[in-house]
N, C-alpha and C positions, 0 to 999 in steps of 0.2 A: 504494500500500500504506500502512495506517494503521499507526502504531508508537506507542505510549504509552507509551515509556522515555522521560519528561520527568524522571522524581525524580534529586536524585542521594542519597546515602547519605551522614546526617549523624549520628552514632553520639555525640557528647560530650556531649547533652542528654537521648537516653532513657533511661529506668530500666525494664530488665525486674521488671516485681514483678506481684504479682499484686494486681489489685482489689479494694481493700478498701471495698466497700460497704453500705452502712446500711443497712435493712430500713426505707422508709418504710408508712407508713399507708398501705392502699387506700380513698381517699374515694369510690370508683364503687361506687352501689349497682351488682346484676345486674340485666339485662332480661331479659326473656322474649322481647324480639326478637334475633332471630340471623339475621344476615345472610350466606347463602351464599358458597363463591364465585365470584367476578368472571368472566366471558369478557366480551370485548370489547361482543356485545350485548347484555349483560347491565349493561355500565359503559353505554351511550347509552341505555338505557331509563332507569338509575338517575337518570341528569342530568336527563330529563326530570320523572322524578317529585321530584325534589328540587325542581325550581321551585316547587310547591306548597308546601312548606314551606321555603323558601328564609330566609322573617324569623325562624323561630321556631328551625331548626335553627341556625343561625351568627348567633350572639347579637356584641354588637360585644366581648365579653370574648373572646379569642379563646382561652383556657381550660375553656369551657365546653363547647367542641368535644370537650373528652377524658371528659364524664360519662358519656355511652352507649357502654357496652364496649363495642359491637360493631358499631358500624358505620365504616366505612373512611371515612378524612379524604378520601379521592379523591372521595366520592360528588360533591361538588360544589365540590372546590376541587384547585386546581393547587396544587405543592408545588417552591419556589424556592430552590434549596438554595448555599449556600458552602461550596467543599471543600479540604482541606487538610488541613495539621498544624500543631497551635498553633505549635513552637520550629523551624519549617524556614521561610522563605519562597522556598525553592524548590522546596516539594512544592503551591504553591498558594497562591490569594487568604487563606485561613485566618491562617497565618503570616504574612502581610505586615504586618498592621495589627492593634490591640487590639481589645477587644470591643466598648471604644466608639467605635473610631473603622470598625470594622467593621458597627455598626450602620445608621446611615444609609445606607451605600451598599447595604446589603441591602436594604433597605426598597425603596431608590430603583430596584434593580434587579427588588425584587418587582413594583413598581408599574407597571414597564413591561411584566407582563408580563399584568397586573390589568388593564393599559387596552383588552389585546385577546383577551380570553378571554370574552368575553361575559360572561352573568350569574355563571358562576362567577367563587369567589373565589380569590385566591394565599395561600397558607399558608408562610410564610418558615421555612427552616432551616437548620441548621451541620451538616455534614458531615466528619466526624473519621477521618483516617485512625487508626488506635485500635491497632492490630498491622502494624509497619513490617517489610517484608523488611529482610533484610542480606544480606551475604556468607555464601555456605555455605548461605542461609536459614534462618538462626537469625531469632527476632522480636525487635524491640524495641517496649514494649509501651508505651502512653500513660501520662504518670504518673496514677494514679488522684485527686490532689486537684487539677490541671490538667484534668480530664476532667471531675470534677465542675464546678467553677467554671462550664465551657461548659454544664454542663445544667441548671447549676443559673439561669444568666442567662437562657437561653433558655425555660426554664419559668416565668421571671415576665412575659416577652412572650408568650407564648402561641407560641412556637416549636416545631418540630424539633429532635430532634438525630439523626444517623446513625452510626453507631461500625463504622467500615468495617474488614475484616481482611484483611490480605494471604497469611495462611496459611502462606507460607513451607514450610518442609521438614516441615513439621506435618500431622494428618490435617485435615480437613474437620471434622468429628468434634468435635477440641481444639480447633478455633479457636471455634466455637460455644459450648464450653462456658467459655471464656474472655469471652466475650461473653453469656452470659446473665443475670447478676447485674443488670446493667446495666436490665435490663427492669421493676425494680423501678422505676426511674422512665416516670412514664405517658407521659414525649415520644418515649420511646427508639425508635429502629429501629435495624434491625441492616442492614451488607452484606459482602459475602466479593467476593474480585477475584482470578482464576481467572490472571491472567495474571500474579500473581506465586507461585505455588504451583508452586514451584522452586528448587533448590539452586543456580540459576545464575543470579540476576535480573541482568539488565540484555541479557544472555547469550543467553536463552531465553525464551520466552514460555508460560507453566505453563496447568493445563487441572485440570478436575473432571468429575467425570459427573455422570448425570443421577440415579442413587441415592445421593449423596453431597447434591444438591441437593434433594431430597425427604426426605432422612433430617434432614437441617439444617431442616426445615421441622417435620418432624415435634418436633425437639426445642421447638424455639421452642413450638410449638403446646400440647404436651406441659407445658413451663414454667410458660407462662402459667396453662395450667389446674390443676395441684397448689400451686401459690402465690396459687390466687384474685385474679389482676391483670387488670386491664379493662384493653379495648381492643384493637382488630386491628393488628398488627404488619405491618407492611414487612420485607420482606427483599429486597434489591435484588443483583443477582449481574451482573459486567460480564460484556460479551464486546466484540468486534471481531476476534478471529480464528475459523474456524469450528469449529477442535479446541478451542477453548477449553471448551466444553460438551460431551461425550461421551455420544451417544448422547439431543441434545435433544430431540426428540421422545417420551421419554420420562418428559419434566420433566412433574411436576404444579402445579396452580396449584387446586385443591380443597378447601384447608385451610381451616375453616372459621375459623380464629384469626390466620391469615397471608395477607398480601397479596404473591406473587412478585412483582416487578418486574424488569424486564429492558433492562437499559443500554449503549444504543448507546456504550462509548469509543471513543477514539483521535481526535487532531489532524488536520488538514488544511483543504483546501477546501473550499467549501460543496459542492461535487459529490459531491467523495470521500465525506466526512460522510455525502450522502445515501446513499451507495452503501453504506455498512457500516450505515444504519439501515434501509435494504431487506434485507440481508443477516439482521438481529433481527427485522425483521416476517415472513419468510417461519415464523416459529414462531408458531404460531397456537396451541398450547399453552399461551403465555407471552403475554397478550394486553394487561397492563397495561407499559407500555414507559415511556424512561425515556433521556434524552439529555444528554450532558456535552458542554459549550463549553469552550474554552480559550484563556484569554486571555492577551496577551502577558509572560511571564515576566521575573523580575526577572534570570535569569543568560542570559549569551552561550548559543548552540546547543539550547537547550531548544526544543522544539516548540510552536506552537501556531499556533489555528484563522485563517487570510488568506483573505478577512478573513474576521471572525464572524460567524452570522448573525442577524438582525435578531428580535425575538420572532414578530413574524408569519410568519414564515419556519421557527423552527423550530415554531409550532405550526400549519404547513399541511402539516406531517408525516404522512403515512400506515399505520398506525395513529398517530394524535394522541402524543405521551409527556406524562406527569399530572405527572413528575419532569423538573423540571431543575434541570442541577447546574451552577457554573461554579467552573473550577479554575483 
């Protein structure tokens, strides 16, 4: 059985406040191409056609990636993410080291992942937990000039950022709308994590459904397009237990503005591991997938992956995951 109570609950550093974010400039002109969306054959066709433009599309600025609104960073490149919280290093590699001294070992981990993904490329990014449970599942929320900094670094390499919400005793609903400001900047993606959407973390293991997860899709979608912002957004949603989704099969992945993604968690074996990412491929609804590693933690009894597995290994994964994250 996978268990992903690794966090523990660090409460003297976060400021519930709400995000105070700057309205930048959209510098994306619109295209007249609009890229539907994604099913699984639809992502092995794209890869193919992307070969042909393989030099022109992914220019060596890797900023240049975010001019055409609408086409998904997956078309031809994998996406290598570092997860955590800036002021915890026990919720994650994020917390443990600065930005600069975080930088290298991301690269270095991108690169391993560049060396066996064929012609595609790896696209590096930080993954933020953004809305922490508590006790009671009240949130504690990321301080907004600490959140900036990350996106703000990360947008002059030509990075990711993910601004993950744990939802807590909250709707679905409110956590998105707590997260959408966010999307004024052009790196941003958004994910929600199902297993703490609960007044008992550590306790229980919380769950969402499946029009709670298309309503959040639709707002994103919604967002983007009354605020004129380019670009196709990510939304990444964990599972590893199977109540965790309610009623998945009736998840949509259609949005023509949102890319679902769908994320094998939870620690263990390399067996185990495969076994709860069999478990998210049997959803063929949800066909862009999406795996977290976890690597040896700084505090006694926390959980993680014995041993890890190797990048070849996790990308002889069936359906492939375009996301990986390491916590």
């Amino acid at each position: 059985m996978l268990f992903c109570f690794a966090f523990l609950f660090v409460s003297a550093f976060l400021f519930a406040e709400q995000p105070e974010i700057e309205i930048i400039e959209n510098i994306a002109e619109e295209s007249d191409e609009v890229f539907g969306p994604l099913t699984e054959e639809m992502t092995l066709l794209m890869e193919k056609a992307a070969l042909q433009e393989h030099s022109s599309f992914l220019e060596d600025d890797l900023s240049q990636r975010f001019l055409n609104p609408y086409k998904s960073i997956m078309m031809n490149s994998d996406v290598v993410a570092f997860y955590g919280h800036p002021n915890a290093a026990a919720m994650g590699i994020i917390g443990q080291y600065s930005l600069e001294e975080l930088e290298p070992l991301l690269l270095d981990f991108a690169a391993s992942y560049d060396a066996v993904n064929g012609v595609r490329t790896v696209t590096p990014a930080l993954y933020l937990i953004f809305g922490t449970c508590w006790p009671e599942g009240e949130i504690g929320y990321l301080n907004s000039e600490t959140c900036k900094k990350y996106i703000n670094y990360a947008a002059e390499r030509g990075w990711l950022v993910f601004l993950d919400h744990q939802i807590g005793k909250y709707t679905v609903e409110y956590a998105v709308q707590r997260l959408l400001p966010y999307l004024q900047y052009e790196n941003i993606h958004l994910a929600l994590d199902p297993e703490w959407r609960t007044t008992k973390p550590m306790q229980e293991i919380g769950w969402v459904t499946a029009d709670e997860v298309n309503n959040a899709q639709q707002m994103i979608e919604d967002y983007l397009i009354e605020n004129n912002l380019p670009g196709k957004r990510m939304l990444v949603i964990h599972q590893f237990k199977p109540w965790m989704i309610s009623r998945r099969p009736e998840v949509r992945s259609n949005f023509a503005r949102v890319n679902l993604v769908h994320c094998a968690d939870g620690f263990g074996t390399p067996a185990q591991k495969r076994d709860s990412y069999a478990a998210n491929a049997q959803a063929e609804n949800i066909p862009l997938k999406s795996f977290k590693l976890f690597t040896r933690p700084v505090i006694a009894g926390a959980g993680f992956d014995s041993p890890m597995m190797t990048p070849e290994e996790v990308l002889s994964l069936q359906p492939r995951p375009y996301l990986i994250m390491l916590q």
